[in-house]
N, C-alpha and C positions, 0 to 999 in steps of 0.2 A: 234746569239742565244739570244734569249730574256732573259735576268737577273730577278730570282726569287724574287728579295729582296734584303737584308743587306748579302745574304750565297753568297759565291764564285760558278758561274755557270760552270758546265763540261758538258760532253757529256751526262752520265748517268742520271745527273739528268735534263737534256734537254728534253731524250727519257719518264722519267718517269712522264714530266710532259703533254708530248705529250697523252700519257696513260691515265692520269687524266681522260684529256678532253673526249678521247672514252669510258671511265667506267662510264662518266656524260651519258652519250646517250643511255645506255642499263638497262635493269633491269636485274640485276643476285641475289639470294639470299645470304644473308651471312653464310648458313650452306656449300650451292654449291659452296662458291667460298674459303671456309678457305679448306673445303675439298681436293680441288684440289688444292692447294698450298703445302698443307703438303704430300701429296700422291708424289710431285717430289721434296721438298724441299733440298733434301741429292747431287740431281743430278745435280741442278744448282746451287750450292755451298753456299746454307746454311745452319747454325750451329742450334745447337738446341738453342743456344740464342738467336737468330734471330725469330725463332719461340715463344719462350715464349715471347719477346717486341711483336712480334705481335698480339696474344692471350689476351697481356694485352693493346692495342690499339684500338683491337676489340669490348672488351668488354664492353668500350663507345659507341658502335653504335647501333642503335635502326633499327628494320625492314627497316622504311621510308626510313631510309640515301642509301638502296641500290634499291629503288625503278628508275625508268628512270624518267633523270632530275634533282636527288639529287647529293650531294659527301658527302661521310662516310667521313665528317673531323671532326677531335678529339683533344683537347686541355689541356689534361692533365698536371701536370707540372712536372720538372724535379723529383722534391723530391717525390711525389706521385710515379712516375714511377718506382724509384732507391727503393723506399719501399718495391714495391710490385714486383718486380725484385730480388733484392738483387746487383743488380750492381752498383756499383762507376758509378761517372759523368762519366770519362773517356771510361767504356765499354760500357755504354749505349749510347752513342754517335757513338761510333764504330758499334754497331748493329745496329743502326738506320741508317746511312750511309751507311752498306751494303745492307741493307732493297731497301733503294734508287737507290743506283748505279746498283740495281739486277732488278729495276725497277718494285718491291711489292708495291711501298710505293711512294707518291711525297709530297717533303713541301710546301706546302703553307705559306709563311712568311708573318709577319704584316711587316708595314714599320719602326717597331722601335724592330721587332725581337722578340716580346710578342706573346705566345700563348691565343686566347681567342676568344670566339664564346658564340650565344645565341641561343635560339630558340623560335618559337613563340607559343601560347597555343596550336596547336594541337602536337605539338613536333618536327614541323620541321623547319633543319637548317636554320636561315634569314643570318647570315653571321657567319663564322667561319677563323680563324687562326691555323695550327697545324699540326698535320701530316694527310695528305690524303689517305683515302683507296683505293681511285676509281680506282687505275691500277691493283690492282688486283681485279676487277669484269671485266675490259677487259680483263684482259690475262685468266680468271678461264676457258676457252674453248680451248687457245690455252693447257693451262697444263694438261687438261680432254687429249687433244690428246696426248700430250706427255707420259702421265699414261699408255695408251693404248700399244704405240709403246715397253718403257718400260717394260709392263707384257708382250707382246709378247717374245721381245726378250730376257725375262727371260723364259717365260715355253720354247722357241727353247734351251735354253743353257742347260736349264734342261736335255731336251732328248739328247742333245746331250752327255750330262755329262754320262747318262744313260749306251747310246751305246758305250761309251768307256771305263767306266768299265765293262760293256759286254765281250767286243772285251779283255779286258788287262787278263779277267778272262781267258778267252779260251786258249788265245798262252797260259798263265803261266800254266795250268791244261795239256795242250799238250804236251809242254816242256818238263814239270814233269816229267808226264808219260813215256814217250820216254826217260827220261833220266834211272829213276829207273826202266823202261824194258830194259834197255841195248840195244835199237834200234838203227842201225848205221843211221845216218845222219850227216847233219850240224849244229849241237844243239848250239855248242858254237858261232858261228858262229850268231844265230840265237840270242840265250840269249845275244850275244853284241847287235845285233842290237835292241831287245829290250830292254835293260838298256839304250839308247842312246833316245829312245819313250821315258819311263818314266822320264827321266831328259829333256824333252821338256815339260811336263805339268804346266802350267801356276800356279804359290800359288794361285790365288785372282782373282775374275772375269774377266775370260778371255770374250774377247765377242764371238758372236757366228761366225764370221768367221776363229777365231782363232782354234773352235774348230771341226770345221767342216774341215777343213787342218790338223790337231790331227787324229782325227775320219779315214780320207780316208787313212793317214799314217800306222794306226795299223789294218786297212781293210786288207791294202796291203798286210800286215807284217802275219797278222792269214792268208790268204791265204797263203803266201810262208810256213808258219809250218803245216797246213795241210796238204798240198802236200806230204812236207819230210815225215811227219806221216803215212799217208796212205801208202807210197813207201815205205818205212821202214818196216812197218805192214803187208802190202802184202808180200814181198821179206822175212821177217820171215815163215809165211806161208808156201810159195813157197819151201823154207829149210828143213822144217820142213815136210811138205807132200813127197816131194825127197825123205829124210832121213829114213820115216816110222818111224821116231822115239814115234809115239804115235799112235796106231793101230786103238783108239775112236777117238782119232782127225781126224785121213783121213776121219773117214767114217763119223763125222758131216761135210767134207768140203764135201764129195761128195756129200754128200744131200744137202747139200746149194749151189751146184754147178748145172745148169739145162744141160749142155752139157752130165754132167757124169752121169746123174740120171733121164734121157726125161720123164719116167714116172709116177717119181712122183710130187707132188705140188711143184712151187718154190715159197720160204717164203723168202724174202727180209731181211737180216740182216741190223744193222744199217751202217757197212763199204760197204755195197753195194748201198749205197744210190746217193752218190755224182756224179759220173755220169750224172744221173737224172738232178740234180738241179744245176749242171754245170754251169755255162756260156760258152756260145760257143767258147769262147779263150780259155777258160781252155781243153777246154775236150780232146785234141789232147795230154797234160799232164797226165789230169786224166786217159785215155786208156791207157796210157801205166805202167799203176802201179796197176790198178785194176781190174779181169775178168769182161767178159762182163756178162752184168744184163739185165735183161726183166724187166724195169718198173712198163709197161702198162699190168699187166694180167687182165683178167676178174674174179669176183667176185666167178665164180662155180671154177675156177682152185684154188681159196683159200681151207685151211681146215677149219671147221666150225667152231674152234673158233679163228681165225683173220675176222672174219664177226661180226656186233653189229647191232640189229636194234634198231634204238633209239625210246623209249615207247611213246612218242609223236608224233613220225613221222615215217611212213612204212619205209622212206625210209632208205638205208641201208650202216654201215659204213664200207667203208671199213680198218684193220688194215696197210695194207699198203700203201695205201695211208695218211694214219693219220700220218707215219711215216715220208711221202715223204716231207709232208707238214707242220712239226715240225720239219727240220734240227737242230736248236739250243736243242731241248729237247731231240732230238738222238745226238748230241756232245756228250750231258753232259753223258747220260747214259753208254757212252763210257768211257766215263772219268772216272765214279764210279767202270768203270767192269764189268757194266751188259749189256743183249743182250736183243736186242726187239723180240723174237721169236711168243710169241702167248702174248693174253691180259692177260695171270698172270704175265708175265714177266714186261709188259707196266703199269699196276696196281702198283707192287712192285717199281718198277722204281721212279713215279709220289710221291709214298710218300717217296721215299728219297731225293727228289728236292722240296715237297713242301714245307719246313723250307725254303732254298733259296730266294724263294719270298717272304716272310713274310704270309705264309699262315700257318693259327694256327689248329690245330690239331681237334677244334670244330669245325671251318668253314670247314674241310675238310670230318667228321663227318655228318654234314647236308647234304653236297653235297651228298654224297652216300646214304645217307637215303631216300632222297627227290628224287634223281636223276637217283639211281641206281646206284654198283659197277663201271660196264663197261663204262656207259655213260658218269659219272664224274672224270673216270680215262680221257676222251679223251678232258674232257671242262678241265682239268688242264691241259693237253698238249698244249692245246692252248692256255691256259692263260699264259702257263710258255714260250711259241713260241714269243706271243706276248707282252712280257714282257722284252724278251731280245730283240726284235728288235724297245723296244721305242716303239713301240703303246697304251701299257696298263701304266699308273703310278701306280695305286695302284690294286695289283692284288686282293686282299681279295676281295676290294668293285665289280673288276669285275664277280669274280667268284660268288659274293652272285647274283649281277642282272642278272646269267644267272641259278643258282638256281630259280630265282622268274619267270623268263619265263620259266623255264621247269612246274615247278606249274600251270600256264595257258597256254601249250602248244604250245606257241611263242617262245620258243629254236628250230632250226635247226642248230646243228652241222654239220651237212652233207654239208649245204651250204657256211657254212666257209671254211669247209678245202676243197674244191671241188676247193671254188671259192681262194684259197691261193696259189693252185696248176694250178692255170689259170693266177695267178700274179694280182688277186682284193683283195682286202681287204677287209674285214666283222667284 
């Protein structure tokens, strides 16, 4: 290893003088390269005093120094630094060195250890002794990428954070329910294994593999309590219709029943949904806990108000499949007590879920004015759809830009949830 000088040589500062030499060879600006230095500075272990010595190193360097063919070297002296720092000899030494060994910075030593440089009348460097900037105009592309991978793998942690308080809301609103309906299952059973999820959640930046192994955990776990839920729910039913112990009750099950009622229209409730949207492991479970459902009806076997045509487009929604294709916003509705039977139900619904998302009371005000009642009940279903499965971050901003396309007649609801119910996303 070539020796800098009178300073003891290591490895780091071997690397950072290697660095020198490639930041001589490029032109990078000194806005783009403080930039990205500070945009990773937390992640490859520097302090914020590391940053201020070098904000006050910087500040010696003039355009040219980062031109191709110059080195940004700087020759300040100790006392000047420690002024405009506030650090003792002792810390400023210390920053500077990890500046170094971090490979931000390289020294350039005179041979008697004196910082000192001139320059000539147009201002640039003729020779200089001091700290060198030039390693960080080579690395300013390597740390541009690093910034990169970093926000990535922040907005994934995001969603992923999303989706699992999604998923922790559901089991615990399920639970609940089932516990204060008095539904027999395995709740306790269920509520250990979720106390055992929540004391796995990471305090502090988990990364995203961590939470993605979280995530498919409590996937798991809402599957198994839905299940019990719906078998629990049904088998109440089931009791309950036996028993006749409620005369209006039978005769809304027969009408939501299409075996016991051929005909007349069958209106898809929200407990008759999951079937549907199954997965094919499941469904061999799900059949045996829930009557059988006709999905797929065609639009004339509807009643005229689970049909919408939306005022921009002929074409026509339908209520039940809006239903099919918002699983999570028929959870909740469940969850609250209510039923999706025709659009005043699905209406009253959406405004008791839109607080949930942070949708404010004026923006939801607009929507219907600009949008129409029916229409912007069925763009907050799918904003609140796509809100618990992590697609949307901010629902408000979504719900306004699909406001401004229904204003220029670029909203197709129809094709979202068509196409959600075909497993594309829109």
């Amino acid at each position: 290893m070539k020796h800098t000088g009178w300073r003891k040589p290591t490895p780091g500062l071997g690397i950072a003088e290697q660095l020198a030499h490639a930041g001589e060879r490029i032109d990078v600006p000194k806005t783009r390269a403080f930039l990205a230095i500070k945009r990773v500075a937390a992640h490859i272990g520097l302090k914020a005093g590391d940053i201020m010595l070098l904000d006050t190193l910087g500040a010696f360097t003039q355009a040219q120094d980062w031109e191709q063919g110059q080195r940004p070297i700087v020759w300040p002296s100790n006392g000047y630094l420690m002024e405009q720092t506030g650090f003792s000899l002792s810390t400023l030494k210390r920053h500077a060195r990890r500046l170094a060994e971090s490979g931000v910075i390289a020294f350039k030593d005179s041979p008697n250890g004196k910082r000192w440089g001139r320059r000539n009348l147009d201002g640039v460097i003729v020779e200089a002794y001091g700290f060198d900037l030039s390693p960080l105009a080579a690395r300013a592309e390597e740390y541009e990428l690093l910034h990169a991978e970093l926000q990535a793998e922040r907005n994934l942690s995001q969603r992923l954070k999303r989706q699992i308080t999604v998923a922790r809301r559901m089991i615990r609103a399920r639970i609940d329910a089932a516990v204060s309906g008095a539904l027999q299952g395995p709740w306790l059973q269920l509520t250990r294994a979720f106390e055992r999820l929540l004391a796995r959640l990471p305090q502090r930046n988990p990364t995203s593999e961590i939470l993605e192994l979280l995530l498919s955990w409590f996937k798991k776990l809402q599957v198994c309590v839905e299940r019990a839920y719906l078998k629990a729910t049904c088998a109440n039913l089931d009791v309950g219709n036996t028993l006749n112990v409620d005369p209006q009750l039978t005769t809304k099950t027969r009408i939501m029943n299409p075996k016991e009622a051929p005909s007349e229209p069958h209106i898809l409730i929200t407990n008759q949904l999951n079937p549907v949207l199954s997965n094919p492991s499941e469904k061999d479970t799900v059949a045996d806990v829930l009557p059988e459902v006709h999905a797929e009806e065609h639009a004339y076997n509807q009643p005229k108000d689970c049909l919408l045509k939306d005022r921009n487009n002929p074409a026509v929604l339908d209520l039940t499949r809006i239903i099919q294709a918002c699983p999570e916003f028929a959870a909740w509705a469940r969850n609250i007590g209510e039923t999706l039977r025709n659009w005043s139900d699905l209406h009253r619904v959406a405004g008791q879920l839109r607080p949930m998302i942070g949708i404010s009371q004026h923006a939801w005000d607009i929507a219907q004015n600009r949008l129409g009642k029916q229409v912007a009940t069925a763009a907050l279903a799918l904003v609140f759809e796509k809100y618990c499965t992590g697609e949307v971050a901010s629902p408000s901003s979504y719900l306004h830009g699909m406001v401004k396309k229904g204003r220029t007649g670029e909203l197709h609801l129809e094709r979202s949830f068509y196409g959600r119910l075909g497993g594309i996303r829109h």
